[in-house]
LOVO-89079 format. One record per atom (N, C-alpha, C, O, CB): z, x, y. Coordinates in steps of 0.001 Angstrom, whole numbers, plus 500000, padded with zeros to 6 digits. Glycine has a CB too. Example, Ala and Ser with C-alpha at 12.3 -4.5 7.8 and 13.67 -1.06 7.14 Angstrom:
507800513190494310507800512300495500507800513200496700508465514236496681509046511308495527507080512850497750507140513670498940507870512900500030508039513409501138505725514084499402
This chain:
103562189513465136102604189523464017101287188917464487101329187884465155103164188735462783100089189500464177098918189310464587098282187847464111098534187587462934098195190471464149097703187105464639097463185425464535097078185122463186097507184138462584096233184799465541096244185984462686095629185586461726096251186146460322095976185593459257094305185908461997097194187394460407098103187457459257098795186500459095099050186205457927098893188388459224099420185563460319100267184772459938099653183302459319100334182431458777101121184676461065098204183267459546097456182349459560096957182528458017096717181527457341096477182407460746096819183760457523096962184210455885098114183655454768097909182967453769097243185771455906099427184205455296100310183662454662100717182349454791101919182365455055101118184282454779100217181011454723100029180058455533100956179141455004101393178181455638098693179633455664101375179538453409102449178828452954103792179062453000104689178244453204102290178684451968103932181189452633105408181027452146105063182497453383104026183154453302106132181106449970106079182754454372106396183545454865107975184203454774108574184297455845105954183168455800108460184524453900109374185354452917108837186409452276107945186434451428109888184605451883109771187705452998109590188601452478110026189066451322111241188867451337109715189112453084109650189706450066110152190593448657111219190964449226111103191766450153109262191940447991112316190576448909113912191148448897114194191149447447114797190104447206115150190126449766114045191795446451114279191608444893115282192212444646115202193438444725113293192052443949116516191639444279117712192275443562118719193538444570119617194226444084116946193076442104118542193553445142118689194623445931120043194478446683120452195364447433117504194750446829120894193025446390122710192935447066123478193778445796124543193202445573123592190781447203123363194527445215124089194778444728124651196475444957125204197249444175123682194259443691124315196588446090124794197954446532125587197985447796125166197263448699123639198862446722126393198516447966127512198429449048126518198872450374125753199834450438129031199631448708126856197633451602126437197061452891127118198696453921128254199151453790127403195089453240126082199237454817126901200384455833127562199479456130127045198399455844126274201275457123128838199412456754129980198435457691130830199083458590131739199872458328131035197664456823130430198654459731131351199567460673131872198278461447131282197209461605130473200913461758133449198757461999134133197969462668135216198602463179135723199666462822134417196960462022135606197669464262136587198626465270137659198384464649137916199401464004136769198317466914138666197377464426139394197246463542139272196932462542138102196669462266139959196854463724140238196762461459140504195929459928141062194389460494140685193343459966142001196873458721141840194426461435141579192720461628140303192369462234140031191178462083142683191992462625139406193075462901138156192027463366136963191816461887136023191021461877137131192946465004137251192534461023136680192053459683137286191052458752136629190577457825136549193104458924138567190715458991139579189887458436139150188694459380138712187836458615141226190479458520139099188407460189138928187440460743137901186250460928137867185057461233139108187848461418136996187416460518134991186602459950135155186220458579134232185588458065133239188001459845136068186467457967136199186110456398135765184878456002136583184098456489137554186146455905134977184279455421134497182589455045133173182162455178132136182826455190135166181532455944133314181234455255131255180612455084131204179997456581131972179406457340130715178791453459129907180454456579129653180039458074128137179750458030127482180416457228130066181285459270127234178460459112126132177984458264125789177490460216126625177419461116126476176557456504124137177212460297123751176988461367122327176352461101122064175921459978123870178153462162121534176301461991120107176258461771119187176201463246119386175575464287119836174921460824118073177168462821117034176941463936116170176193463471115900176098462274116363178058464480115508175422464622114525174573465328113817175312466378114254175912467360115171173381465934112533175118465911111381175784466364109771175601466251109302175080465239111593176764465933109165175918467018107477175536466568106801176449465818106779177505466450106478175386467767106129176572464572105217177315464386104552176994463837104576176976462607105330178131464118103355176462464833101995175234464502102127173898465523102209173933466751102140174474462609102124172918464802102109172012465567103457171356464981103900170522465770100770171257465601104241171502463799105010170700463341106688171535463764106884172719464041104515170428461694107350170777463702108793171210463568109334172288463100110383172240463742109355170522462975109420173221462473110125174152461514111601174239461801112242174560462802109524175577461580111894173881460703113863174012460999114693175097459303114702174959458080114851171411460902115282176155460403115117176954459000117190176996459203117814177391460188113773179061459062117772176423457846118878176332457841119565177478457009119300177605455813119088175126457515120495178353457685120973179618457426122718179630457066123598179194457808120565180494458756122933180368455483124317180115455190124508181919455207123724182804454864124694179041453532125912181975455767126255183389455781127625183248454723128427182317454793126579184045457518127674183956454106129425184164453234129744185547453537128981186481453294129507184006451201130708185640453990131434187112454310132959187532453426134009187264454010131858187062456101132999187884452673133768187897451671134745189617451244134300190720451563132675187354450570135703189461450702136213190601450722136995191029448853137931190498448255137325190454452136135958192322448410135679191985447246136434193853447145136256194776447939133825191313446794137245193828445889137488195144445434137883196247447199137378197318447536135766195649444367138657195620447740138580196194448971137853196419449665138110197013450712138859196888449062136643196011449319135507196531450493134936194661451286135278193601450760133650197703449321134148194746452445133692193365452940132469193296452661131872194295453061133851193045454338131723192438452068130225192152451927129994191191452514130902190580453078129676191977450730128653190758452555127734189154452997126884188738452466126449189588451689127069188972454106126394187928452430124854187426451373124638186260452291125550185488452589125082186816449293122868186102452924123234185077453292121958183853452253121401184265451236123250185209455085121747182495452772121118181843451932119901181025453070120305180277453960122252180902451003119098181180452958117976180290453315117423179067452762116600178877451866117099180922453304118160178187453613118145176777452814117250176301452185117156176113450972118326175822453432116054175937453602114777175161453579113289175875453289112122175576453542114716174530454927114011177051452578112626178202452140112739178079450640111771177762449949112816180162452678114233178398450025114918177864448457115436179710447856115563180265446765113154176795446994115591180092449267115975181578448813117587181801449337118213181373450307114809182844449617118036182961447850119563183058447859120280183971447745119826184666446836120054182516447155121191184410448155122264185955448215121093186654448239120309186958447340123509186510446745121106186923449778120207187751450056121252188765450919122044188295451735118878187052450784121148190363450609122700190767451093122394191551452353121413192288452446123672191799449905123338191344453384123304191995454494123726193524453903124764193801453301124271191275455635122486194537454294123126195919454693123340196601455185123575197766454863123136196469454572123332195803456747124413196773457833124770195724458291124002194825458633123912197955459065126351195686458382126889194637459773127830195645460409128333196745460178127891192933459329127808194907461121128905195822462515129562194443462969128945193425463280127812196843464293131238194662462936132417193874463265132857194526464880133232195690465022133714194099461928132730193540466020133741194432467030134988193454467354135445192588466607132897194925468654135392193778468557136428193102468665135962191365468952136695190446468586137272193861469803134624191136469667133639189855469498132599189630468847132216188603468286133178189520470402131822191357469007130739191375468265130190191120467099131087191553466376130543192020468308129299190699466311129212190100464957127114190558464737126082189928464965129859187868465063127366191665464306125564191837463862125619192171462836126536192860462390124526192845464520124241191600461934123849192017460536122750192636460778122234192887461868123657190969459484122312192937459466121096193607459279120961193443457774121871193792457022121083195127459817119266192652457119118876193158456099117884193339455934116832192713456059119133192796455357118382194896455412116938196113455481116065195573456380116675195024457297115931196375453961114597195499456502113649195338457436113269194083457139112198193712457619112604196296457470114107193058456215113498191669456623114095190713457935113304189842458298113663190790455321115397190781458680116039190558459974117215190708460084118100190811459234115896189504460441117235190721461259118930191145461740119374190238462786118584189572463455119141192787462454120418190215462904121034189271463485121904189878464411122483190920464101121629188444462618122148189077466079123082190002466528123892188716467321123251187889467969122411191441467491125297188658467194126200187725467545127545187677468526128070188762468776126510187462466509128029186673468996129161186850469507130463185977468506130323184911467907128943186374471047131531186723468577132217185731468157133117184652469044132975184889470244132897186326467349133969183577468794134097182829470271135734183348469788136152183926468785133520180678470617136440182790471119138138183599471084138600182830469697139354183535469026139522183111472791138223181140468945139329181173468378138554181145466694138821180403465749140419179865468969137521182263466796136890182164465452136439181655464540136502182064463381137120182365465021135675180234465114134914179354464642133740179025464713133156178053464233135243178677464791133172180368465704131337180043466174130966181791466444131570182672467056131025178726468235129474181769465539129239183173465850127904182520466880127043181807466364128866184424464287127879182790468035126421182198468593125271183692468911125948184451469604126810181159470403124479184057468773123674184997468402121639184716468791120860183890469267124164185059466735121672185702468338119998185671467882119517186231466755119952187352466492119138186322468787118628185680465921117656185512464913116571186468465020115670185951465681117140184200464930116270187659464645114617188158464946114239188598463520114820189581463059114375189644466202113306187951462775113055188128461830111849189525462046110930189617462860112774186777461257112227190343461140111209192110460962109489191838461377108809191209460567111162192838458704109016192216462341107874192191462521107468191386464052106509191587464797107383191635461267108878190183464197108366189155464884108818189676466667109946190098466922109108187577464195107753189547467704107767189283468847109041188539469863109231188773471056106748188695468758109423188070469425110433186807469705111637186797468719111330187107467568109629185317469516112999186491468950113480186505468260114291184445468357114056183593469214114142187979468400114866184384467573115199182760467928116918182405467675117529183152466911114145181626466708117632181293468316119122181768469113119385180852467817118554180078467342119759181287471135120848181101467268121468180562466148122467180865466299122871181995466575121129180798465006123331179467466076124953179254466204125162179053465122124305178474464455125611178202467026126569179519464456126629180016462870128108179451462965128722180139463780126357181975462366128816178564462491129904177799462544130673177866461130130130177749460032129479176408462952131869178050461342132588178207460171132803176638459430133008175586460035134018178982460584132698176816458046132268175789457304133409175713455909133912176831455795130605176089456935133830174964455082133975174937453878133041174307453157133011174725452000134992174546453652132346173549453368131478172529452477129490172850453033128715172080453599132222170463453015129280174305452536128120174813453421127160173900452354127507173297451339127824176812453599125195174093453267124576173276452139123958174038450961124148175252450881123497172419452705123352173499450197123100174615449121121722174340448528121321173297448011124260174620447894121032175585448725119517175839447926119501175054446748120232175167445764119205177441447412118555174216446962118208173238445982117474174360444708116497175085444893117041171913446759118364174211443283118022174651442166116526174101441637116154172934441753119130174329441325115849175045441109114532174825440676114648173409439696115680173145439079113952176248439858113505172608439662113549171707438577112898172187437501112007173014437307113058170496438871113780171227436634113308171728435321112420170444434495112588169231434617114743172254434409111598171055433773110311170201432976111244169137432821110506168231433208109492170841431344111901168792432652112629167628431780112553166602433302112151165438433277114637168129430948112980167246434453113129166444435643111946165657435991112053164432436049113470167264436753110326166489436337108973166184436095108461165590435733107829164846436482108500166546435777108338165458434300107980165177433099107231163230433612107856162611434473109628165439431857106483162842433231105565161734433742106560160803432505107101161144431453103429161974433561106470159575433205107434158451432794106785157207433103106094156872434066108833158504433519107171156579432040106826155368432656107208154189433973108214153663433497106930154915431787107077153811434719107606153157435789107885154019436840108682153778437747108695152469435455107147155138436696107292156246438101105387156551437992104591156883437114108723158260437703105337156169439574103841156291439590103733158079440200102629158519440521103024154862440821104685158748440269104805160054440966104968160622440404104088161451440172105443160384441751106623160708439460107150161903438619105805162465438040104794161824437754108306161440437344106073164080437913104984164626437501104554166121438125105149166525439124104040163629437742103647166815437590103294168057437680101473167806438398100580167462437623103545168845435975101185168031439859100650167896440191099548169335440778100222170291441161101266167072440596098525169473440839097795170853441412096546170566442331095682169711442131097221171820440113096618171334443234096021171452444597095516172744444945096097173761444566096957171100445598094443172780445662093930174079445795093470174100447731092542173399448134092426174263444482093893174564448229094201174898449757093326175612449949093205176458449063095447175514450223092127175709451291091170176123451637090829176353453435090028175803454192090422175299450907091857177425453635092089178176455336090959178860454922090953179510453876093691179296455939089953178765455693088667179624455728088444180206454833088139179601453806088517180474456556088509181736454853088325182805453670090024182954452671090213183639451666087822184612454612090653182394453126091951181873452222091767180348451662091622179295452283093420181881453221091850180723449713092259179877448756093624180193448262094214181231447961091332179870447732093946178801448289095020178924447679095807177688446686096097176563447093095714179320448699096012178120445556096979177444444796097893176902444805098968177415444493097278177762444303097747175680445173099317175008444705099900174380443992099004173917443285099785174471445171101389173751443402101452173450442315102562172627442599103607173262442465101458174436441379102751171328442978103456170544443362104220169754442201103558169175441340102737169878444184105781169732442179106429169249441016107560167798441702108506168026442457107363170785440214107197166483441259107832165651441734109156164836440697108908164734439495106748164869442223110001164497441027111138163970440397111529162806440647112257162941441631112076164610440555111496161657440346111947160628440739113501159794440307113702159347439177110912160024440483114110159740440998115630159100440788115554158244439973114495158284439346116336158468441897116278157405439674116591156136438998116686154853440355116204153720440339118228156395438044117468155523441438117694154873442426116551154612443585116635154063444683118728155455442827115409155253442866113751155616443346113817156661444658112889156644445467112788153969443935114829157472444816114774158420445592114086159503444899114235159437443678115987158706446064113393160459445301112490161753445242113332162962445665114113163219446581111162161640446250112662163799444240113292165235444720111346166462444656110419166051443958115099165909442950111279167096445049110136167657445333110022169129445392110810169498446263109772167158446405109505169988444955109220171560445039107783171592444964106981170854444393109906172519443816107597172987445927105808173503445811105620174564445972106104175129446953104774173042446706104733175315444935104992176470444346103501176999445309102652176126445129105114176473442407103052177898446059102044178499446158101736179609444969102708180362445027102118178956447402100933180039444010100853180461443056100221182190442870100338183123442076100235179423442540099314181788444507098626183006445092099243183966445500098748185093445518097940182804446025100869183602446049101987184094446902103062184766446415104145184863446992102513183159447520102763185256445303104162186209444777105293187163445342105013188355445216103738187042444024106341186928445854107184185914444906107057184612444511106780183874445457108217185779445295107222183729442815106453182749443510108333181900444089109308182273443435104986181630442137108576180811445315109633180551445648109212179512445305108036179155445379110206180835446727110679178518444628110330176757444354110446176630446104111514176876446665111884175489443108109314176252446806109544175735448154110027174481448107109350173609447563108414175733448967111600174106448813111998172403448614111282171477449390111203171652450606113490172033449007110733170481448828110313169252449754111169168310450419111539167315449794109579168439449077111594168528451812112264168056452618112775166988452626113916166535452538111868168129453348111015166347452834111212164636452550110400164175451299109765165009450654110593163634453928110411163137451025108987162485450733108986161194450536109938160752449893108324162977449602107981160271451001108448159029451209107306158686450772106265159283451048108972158527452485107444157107449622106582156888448789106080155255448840106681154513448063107163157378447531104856154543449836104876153009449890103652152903449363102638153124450025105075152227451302103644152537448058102723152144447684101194151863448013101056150645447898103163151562447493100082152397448341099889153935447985099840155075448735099304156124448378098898154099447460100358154890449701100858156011450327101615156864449938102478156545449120101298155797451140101523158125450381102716159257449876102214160437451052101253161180451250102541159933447801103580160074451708104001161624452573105125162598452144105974162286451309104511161305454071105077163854452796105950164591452163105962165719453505105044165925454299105449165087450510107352166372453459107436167665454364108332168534454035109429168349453508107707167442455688107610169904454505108735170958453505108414171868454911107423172493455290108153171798451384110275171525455705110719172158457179110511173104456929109628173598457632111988172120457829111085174003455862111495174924456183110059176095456273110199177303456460112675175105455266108870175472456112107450176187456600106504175236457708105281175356457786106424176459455096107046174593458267106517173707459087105550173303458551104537173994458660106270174049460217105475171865457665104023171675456823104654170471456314105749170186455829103391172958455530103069169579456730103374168351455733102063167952455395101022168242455985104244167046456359102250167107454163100917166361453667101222164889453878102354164437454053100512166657451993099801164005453836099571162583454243098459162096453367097280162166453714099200162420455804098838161626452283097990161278451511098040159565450852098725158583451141098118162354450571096813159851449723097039158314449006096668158449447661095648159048447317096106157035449641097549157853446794097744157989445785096719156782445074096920155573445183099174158035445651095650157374444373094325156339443921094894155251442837096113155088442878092896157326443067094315154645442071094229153357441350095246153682440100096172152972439708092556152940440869094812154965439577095349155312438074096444156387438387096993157253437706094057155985436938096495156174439072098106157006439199097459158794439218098303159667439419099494156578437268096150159174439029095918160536438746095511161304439984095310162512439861094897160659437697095411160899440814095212161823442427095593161660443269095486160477443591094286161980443074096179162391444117096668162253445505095974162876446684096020164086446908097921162736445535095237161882447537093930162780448204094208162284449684094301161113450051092070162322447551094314163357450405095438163773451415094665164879452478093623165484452225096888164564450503095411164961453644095382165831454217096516167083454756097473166503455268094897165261454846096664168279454791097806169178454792097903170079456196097324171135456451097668170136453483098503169578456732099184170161458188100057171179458174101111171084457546099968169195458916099741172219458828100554173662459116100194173906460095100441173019460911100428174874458332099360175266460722098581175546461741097826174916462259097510174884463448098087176259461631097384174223461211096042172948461389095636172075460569095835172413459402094800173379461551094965170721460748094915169989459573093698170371458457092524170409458824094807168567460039094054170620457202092968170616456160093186169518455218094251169114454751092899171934455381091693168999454972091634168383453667092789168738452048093089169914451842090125168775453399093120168042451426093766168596450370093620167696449447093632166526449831095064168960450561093436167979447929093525166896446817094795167210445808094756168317445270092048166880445913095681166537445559096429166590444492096284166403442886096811165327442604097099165933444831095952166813442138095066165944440855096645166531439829097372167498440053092751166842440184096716165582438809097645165223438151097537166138437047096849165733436110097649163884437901098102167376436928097868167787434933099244168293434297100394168482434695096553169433434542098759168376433486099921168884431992100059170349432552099238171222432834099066168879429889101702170245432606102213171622433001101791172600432215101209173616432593103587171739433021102111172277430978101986173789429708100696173916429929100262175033430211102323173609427740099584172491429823098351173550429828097869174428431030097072175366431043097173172815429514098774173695432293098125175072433327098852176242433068098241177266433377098277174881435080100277176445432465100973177980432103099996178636431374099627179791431585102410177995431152099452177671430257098323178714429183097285178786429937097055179995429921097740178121427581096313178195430743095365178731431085095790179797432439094821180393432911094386177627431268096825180012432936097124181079433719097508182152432888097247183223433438098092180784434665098117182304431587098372183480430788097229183386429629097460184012428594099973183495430192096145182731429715095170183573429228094884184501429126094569185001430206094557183526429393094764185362428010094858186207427701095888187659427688095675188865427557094101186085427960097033186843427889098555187848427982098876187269426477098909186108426069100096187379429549099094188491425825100428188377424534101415188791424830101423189832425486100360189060423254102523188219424509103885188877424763104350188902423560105555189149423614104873188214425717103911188739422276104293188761421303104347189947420539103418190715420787103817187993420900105270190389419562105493191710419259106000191703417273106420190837416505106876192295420553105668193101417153105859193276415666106856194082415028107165193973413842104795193734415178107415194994415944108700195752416018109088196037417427108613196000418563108610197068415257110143196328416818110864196852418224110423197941418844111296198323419623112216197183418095109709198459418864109213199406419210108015199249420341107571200129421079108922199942418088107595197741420245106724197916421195107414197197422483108641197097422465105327197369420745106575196609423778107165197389424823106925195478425231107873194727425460106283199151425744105742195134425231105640193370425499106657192458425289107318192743424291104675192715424665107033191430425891108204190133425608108917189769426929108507190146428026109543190612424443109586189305426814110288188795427961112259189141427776113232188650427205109798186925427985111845190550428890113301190840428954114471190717430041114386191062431219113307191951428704115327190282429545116451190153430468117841190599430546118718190476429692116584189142430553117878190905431204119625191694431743120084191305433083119428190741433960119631193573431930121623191790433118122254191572434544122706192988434973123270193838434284123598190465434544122226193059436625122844194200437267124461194042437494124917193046438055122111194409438639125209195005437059126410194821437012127215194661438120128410194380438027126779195600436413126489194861439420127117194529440756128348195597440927128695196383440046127671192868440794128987195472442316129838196168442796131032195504443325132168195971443393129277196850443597130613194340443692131637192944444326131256191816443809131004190835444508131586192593445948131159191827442341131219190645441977129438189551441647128976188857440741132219190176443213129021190012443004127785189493442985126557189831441603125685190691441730127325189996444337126680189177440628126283189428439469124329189144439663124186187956439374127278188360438353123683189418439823122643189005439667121123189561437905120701190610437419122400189401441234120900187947437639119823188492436292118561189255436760117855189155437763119147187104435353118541189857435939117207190629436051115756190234434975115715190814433890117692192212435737114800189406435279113967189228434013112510189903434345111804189736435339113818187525433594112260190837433025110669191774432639110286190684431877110846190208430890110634193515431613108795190178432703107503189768431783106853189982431726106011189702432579106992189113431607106489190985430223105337192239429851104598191823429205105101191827428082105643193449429170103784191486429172102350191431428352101202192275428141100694192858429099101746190571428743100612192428426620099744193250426121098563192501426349098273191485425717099997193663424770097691193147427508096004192877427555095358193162426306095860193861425425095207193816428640093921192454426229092816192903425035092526194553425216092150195353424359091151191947425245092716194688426089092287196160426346093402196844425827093137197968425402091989196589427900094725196435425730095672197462425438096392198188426517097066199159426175095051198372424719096347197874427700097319197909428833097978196814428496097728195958427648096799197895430292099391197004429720100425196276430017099992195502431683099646196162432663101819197359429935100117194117431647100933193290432778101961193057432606102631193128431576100605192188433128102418192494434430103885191863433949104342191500434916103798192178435788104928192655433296105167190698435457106435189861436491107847190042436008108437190118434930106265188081436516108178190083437539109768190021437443110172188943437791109609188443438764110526190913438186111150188281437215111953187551437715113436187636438408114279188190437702111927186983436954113800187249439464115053187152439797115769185628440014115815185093441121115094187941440941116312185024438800116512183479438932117821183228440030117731182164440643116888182764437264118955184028440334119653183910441362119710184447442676120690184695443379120432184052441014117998184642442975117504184758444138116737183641444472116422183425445642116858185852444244116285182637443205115181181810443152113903182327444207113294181867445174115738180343443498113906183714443290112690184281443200111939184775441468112524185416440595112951185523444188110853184354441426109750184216440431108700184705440733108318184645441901109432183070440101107766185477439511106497185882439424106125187146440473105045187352441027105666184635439655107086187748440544106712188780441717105863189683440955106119189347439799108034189625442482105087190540440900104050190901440015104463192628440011104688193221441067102348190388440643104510193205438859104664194622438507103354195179438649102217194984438220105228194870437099103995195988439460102384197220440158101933198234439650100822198720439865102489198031441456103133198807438617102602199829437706102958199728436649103777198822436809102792200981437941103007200085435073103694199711434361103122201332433220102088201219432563103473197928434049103776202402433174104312203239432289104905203774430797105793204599430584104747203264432715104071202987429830104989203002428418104664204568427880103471204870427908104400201608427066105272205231427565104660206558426806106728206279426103107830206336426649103862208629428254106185205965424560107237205900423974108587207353423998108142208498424069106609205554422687109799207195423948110085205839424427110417205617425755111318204802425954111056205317423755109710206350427055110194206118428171109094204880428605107976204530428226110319207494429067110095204424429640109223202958430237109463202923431737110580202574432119109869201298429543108480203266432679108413203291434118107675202080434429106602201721433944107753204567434709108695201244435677108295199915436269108288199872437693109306200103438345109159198855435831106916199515438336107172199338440037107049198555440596105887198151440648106665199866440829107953197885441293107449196807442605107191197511443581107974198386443950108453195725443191106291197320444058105920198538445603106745197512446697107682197820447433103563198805446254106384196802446617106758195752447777107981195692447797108352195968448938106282194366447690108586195537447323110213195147447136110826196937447211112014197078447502110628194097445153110144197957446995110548199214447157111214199665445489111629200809445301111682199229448533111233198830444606111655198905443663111096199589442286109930199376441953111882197931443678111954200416441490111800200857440390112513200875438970113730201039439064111680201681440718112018200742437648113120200684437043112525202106436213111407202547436479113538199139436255113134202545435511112852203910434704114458204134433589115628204466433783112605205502436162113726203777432580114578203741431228113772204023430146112664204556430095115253202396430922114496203583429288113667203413427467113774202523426650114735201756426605114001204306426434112775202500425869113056201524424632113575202320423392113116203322422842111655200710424174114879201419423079115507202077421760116256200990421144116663200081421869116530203390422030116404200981420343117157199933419744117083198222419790117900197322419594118249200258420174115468198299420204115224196880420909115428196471421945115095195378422403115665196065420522116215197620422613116537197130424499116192198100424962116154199256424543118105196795425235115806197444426259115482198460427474116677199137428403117243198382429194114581197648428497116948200055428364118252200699429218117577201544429687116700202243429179119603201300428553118234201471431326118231202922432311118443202093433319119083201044433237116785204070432504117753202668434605118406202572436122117192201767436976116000202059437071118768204351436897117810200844437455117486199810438390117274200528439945118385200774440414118744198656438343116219200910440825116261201715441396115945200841443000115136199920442888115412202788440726116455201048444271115742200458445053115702201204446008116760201834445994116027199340445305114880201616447135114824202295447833114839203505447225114641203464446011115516202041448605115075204925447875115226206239447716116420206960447330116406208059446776114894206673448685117700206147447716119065206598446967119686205524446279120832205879446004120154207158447930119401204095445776120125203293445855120076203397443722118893203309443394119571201884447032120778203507442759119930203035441758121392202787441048122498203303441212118607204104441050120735201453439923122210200955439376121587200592437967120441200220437714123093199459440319122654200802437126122553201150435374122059199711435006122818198915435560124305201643434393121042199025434257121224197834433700120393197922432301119583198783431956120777196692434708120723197069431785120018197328429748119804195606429881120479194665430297121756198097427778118558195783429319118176194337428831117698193978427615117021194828427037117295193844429534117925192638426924117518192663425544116061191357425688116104190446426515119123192178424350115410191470425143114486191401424637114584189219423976115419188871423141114525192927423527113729188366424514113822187192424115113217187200422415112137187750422199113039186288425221113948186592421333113450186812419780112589185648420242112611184666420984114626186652418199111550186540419090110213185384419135110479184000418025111297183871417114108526186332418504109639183267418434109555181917417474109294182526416103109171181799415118108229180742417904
């Protein structure tokens, strides 16, 4: 990848994988025992440079055997992304390779007594690929769940907890950020940071963060990046510098969550007067094939003009805000596109729900109906 694309995406380098495990993986293998034998969780991690800091990206594989057939999903720890599904692996009698779609593939050995896949890593696009030993596990680690307002929320006797915003400035790249801090009881820290510019948006986990009065550092491995800042008199700024590729200036300034949601949906209604119209916030589940259930959420909003915006959500991908590229109402059919993700949905509105087919790629498409959140 060329220096300065990567020097663009400077926060979240994750590709749009949206919804898309729920269709049966090609699988080829020489026998039915060398697929029996990979059966279980297996977890590793690379260490690597990209910049000046560390990057350590920790990788969970589950290989599972569902309705007779074998699937995988794997999980990206230190990015906060999940069941992401392999759709090609190949089993040999040692051999062990995945593939998903064009975001990376993996190609492995297995060892004689089936406890280490040791391999290589080449993520879609990249020059280099990077070596990962994948070890069978029962107790793998697990993508830290998004926090919720209640966790945040500013308190008394926490000079941190809180909803913090920053605006990042790589040359002709601005960018948004939106830093959410949690503080223990036991004064340990939990941390997420949202780039806002970057859709999907991913809760990125904060690694570390270590807090001495007025100091405050923080690092989030899994993009090689940390900030070094100081937290001023009144508890309302954190004015810092932010390391990735290179060091930039950065300010943290302290605000009220809801009012930055409303001044970012300025001017979106999602509010509606019958069922008939097409705005709100809808949700359904793809019914899967092995089990792997994943939600599906439409957020449609009516412009002043009388067009439609809108985002998808996928909360058991802990992926958010991915942005709808086209949006189609001619009652009652309703056409939806993610270009990026390759995705389409094409159904109708009837009865207050949206039903039809979840589409990905060129043959892949699966039935889902969603109902509609009742308004206040």
């Amino acid at each position: 990848m060329p220096k300065r694309k990567t020097r663009t995406a400077i926060i979240v380098c994750v590709a749009v994988l949206l919804v898309a495990g729920l269709t049966t993986a090609v699988v080829k293998y020489e026998h039915i025992a060398h697929l029996a034998k990979v059966q279980g969780t297996w977890e590793g991690a690379m260490h690597f440079h990209a910049g000046p800091l560390l990057r350590t990206q920790r990788i969970v594989l589950r290989i599972f055997k569902e309705n007779g057939s074998y699937h995988a999903v794997f999980h990206e720890i230190d990015v906060g992304v999940k069941n992401l599904p392999a759709t090609r692996f190949e089993i040999g009698r040692s051999s062990v390779d995945f593939e998903s779609d064009s975001r990376f593939n993996y190609a492995g050995k297995l060892n004689r007594g089936a406890t280490e896949i040791t391999g290589r890593w080449t993520w879609a696009g990249a020059k280099r690929s990077q070596p990962l030993a994948l070890t069978r596990t029962a107790t793998p680690d697990k993508v830290q769940e998004p926090l919720a307002e209640v966790d945040y929320t500013p308190r008394q006797g926490s000079d941190l907890q809180g909803f913090w915003k920053g605006t990042l400035t790589i040359g002709k790249t601005v960018l948004r950020l939106h830093l959410k801090i949690a503080e223990s009881p036991d004064g340990t820290f939990r941390g997420e940071l949202n780039s806002i510019d970057q859709p999907p948006i991913i809760p990125l986990p904060v690694t570390t963060l270590a807090y001495r009065k007025p100091s405050v550092k923080f690092s989030l491995q899994g993009i090689g990046a940390a900030f070094d800042g100081t937290l001023n008199n009144d508890s309302s700024q954190i004015i810092g510098t932010w390391t990735q590729f290179g060091t930039t200036p950065l300010i943290f300034d302290r605000v009220n969550p809801r009012e930055e949601q409303q001044a970012l949906e300025t001017g979106k209604n999602y509010g509606y007067t019958n069922d008939t119209e097409l705005q709100g916030h809808w949700t359904g589940t793809l019914p899967g094939q092995y089990g792997l259930q994943l939600q599906l959420v439409f957020n449609i909003a009516r412009l002043p003009d009388g067009s439609f915006a809108g985002t998808m959500d996928s909360p058991d991908q802990s992926l958010f805000a991915s942005p709808i590229d086209a949006i189609a109402f001619s009652p009652p059919r309703v056409h939806l596109e993610i270009k990026p993700a390759n995705c389409v949905f094409d159904g109708k509105l009837a009865g207050g729900k949206l039903s039809g087919a979840w589409k990905f790629g060129k043959t892949i498409a699966e039935p889902v109906t969603l109902e509609r959140e009742k308004s206040n």
